[in-house]
matplotlib code that plots the C-alpha trace (Angstrom):
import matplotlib.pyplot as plt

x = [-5.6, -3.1, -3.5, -1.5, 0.6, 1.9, 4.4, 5.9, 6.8, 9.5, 12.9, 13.5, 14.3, 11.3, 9.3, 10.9, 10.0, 6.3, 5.5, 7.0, 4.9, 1.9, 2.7, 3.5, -0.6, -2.0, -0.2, -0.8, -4.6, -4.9, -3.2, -5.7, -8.5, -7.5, -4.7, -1.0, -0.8, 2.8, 4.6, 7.9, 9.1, 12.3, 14.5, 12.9, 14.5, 15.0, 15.4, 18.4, 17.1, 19.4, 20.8, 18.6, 15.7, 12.8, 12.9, 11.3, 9.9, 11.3, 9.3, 9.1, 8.4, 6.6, 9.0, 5.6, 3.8, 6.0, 3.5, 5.3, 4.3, 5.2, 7.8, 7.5, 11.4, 10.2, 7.6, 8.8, 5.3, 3.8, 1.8, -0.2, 0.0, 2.0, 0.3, 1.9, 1.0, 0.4, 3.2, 3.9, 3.2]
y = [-7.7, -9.4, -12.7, -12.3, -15.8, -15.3, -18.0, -15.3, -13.5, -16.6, -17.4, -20.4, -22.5, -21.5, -21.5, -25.6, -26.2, -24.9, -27.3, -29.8, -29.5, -28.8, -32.1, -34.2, -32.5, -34.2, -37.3, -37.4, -36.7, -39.3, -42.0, -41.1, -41.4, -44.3, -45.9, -46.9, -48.3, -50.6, -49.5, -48.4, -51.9, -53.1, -56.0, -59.1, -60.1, -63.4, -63.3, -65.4, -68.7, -70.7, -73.8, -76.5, -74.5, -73.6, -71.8, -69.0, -67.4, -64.1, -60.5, -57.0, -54.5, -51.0, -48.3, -45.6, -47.2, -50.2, -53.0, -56.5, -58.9, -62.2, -62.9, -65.4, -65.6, -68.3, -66.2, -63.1, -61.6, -60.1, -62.3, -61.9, -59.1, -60.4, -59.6, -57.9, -58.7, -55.4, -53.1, -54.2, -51.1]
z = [29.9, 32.0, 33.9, 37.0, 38.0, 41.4, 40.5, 37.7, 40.7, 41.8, 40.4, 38.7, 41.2, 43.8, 40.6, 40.6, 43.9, 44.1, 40.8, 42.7, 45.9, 44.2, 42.2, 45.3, 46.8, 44.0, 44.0, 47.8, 47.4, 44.3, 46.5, 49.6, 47.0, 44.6, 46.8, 45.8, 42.2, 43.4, 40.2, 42.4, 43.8, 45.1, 43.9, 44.6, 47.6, 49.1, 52.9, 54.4, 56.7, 58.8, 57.5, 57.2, 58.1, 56.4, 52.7, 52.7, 49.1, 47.5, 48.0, 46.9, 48.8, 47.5, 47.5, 47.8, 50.5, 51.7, 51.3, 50.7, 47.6, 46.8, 43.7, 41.6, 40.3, 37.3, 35.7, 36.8, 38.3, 41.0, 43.7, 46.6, 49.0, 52.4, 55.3, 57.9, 61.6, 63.9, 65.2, 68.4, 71.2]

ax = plt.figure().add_subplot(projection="3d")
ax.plot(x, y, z, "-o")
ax.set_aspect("equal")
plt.show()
């Protein structure tokens, strides 16, 4: 007995692309469920302030689902999540 794969049917690189799609479905769904475990960040990044003006701290920023953290450049970690004010309409 033969189990048919509809995916035998494909070429290699259709075969590629539905894995990746149905990879990216789960991923989405997991997210949805579980929410965005922050392990793609940015560069901590320091934003520039005019002179004399106030310092402002360093950030990442989520490369998944572009939520902002503070960086702590000393110990190298992770802090709190920034919060963003509402898009303006």
């Amino acid at each position: 007995m033969e189990i048919f794969d509809e995916s035998s049917r494909l070429g290699p690189p259709l075969k590629a692309a539905a894995g990746r799609q149905s990879g990216s479905m789960i991923r989405a769904l997991i997210k949805q469920v579980f929410g965005c475990s922050h392990r793609r960040l940015s560069r901590p990044i320091t934003p520039s302030s005019q002179p004399g003006g106030p310092r402002t701290d360093m950030y990442v920023v989520c490369l998944d689902c572009g939520e902002q953290f503070t960086y702590d450049w000393k110990q190298m970690r992770i802090g709190e999540r920034i919060e963003q004010p509402p898009p303006r309409t």
